[in-house]
N, C-alpha and C positions, 0 to 999 in steps of 0.2 A: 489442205495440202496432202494429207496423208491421202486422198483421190488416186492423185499422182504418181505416189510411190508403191498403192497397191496395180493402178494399169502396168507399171516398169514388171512388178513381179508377174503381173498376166504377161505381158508381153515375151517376157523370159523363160516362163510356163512354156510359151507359145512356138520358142526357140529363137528368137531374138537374141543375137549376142554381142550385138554393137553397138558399145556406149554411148556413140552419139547419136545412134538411131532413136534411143530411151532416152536421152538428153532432152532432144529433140522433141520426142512426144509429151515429156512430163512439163517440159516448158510452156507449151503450148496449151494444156489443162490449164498450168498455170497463168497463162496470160488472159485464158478464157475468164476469167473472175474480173470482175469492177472492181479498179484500184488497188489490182494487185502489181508487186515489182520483184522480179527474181533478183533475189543477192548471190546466190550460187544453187548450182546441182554438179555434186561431184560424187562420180561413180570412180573408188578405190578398192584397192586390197584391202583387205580386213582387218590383215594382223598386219601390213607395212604403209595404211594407207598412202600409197603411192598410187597416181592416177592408172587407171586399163582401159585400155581401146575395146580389146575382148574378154568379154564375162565368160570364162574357162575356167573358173574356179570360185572360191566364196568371196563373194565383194559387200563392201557396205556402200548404201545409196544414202545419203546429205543435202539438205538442202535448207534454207534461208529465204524464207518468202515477206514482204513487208503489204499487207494490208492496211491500209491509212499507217496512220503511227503504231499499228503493233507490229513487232515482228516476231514470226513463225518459224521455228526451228524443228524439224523431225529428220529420223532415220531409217532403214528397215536394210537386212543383213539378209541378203539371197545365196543359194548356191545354184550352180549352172544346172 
């Protein structure tokens, strides 16, 4: 999964600032996997994780992914 969350950082490189747009894309890496099941991807502020529409500042990227029975937990802390 970390896949995922380094395309969100290319994509955001790339100027991409719309969270569901990288919702969107990481979900879909994600679903690309046999037997994978999204539990969440949540793009928040950093220091109030409170959810953002637009990546205008420093955010933390979340997510929970369940391959068979394990589940997958990572993060990664981008700025605009």
């Amino acid at each position: 999964m970390r896949e995922a969350l380094e395309n969100a950082r290319k994509l955001v490189r790339q100027g991409e600032i719309t969270s569901s747009v990288l919702r969107a894309a990481m979900v879909a890496m994600i679903k690309a996997v046999p037997g994978s099941k999204v539990d969440y991807v949540e793009i928040v502020n950093d220091e109030t994780l409170e959810r953002v529409d637009l990546i205008e500042d420093r955010v933390l990227i979340a997510l929970a992914v369940k391959i068979g029975s394990t589940r997958l937990i990572d993060n990664i802390v981008l700025d605009a």
